[in-house]
N, C-alpha and C positions, 0 to 999 in steps of 0.2 A: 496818782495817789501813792502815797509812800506809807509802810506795814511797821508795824512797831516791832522791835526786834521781839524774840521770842517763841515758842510752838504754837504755831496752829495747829487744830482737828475737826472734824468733819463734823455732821450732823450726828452720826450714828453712834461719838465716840464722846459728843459733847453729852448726851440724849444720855446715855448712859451712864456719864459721872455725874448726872442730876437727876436720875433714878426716874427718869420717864421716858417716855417711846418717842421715836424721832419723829412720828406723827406730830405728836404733840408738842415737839419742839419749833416745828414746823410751820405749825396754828400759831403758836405764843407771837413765832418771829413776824408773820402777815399782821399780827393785832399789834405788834410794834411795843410788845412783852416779852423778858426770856433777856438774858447775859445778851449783850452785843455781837453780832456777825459782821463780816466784810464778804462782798463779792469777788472773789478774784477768777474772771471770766465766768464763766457758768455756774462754779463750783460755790458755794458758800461756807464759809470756816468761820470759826470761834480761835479767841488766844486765851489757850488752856488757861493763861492763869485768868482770864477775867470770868470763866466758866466757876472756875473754883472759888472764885470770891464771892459770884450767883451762890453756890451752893450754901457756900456758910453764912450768907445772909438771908436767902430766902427758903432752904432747903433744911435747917434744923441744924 
């Protein structure tokens, strides 16, 4: 699989630029709800910008 260029961030930093708990980021992503993730090995990431365009369409 090949990454689109750009910054990744983690749960706890995406969870936060969308003003909820990374719990709850965590529920969304298993219900297949919540900005898009990639697995890369264990780790799962968001690309900030698609986090941020979550927020200003869903977040107010």
């Amino acid at each position: 699989m090949q990454l689109e260029a750009g910054t990744y961030i983690g749960t706890r930093e995406a969870a936060a630029m969308l003003g909820v708990s990374p719990a709850l980021l965590r529920l969304w992503r298993s219900e297949g709800r919540g900005p898009e993730s990639v697995k890369l090995g264990g780790t799962v990431v968001y690309r900030e910008s698609t986090v941020k365009a979550y927020a200003e369409k869903h977040c107010g």
